[in-house]
N, C-alpha and C positions, 0 to 999 in steps of 0.2 A: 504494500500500500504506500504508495509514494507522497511524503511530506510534500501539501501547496501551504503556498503562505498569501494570504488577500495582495489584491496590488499593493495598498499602503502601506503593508507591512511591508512587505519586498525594498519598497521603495525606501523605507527609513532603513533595513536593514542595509542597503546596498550604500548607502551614505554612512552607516556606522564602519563598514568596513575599510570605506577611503578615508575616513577620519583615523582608524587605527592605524592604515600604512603610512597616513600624512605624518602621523606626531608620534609613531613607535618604530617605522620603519626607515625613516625619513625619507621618502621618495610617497611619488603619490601614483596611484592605482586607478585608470578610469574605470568610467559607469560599466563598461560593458567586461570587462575583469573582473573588478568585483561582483556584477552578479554572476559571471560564469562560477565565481569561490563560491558564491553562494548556495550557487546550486550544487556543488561537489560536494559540502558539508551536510545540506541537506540529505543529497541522498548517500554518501558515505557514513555520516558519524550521526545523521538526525534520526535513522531508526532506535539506534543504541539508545537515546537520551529519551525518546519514545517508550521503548520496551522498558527502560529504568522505571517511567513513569507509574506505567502500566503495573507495574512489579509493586511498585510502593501503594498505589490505590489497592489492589488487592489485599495485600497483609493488611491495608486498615482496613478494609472490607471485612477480613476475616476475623479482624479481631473484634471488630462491631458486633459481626454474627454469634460469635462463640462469647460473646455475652447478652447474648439475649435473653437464654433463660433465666439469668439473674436479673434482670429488669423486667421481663414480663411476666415472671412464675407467678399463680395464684396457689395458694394454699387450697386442695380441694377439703370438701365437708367440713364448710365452715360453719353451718349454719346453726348447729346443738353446740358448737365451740361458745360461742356469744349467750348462752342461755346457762351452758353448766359454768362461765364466770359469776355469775349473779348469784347462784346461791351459794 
């Protein structure tokens, strides 16, 4: 499943990245470079950070699940429990 990014995004990402080679590489990188890197990262290293994602949403998922019965448990036959209190 191949990583799209909206135009806008694209757009601001492809300017973050001539800003990085302007002031850490010191040489400057045009438009159509920087989004060819763009899209290499994307589809080289953006499934990884993807699937990391996806990894992390599940364990919290799981861990949600595997407490549930402690938040939704009902005590069953409760109902002579509240009557043999009283006397």
């Amino acid at each position: 499943m191949p990583i799209e990014l909206d135009r806008d995004v694209r757009e601001e990402a492809v300017q973050s990245i001539q800003r990085y080679f302007t002031e850490h590489m010191e040489e400057r990188i045009g438009n159509i470079q920087a989004g060819a890197l763009l899209s290499f990262f994307l589809e080289e290293i953006g499934p990884v950070v993807y699937n990391l994602a996806v990894q992390e949403a599940q364990e919290r998922l799981h861990t949600r699940v595997a407490e549930l019965d402690y938040e939704c448990h009902q005590e069953p036959f409760g109902y002579w429990k509240k009557f043999d209190k009283r006397r």
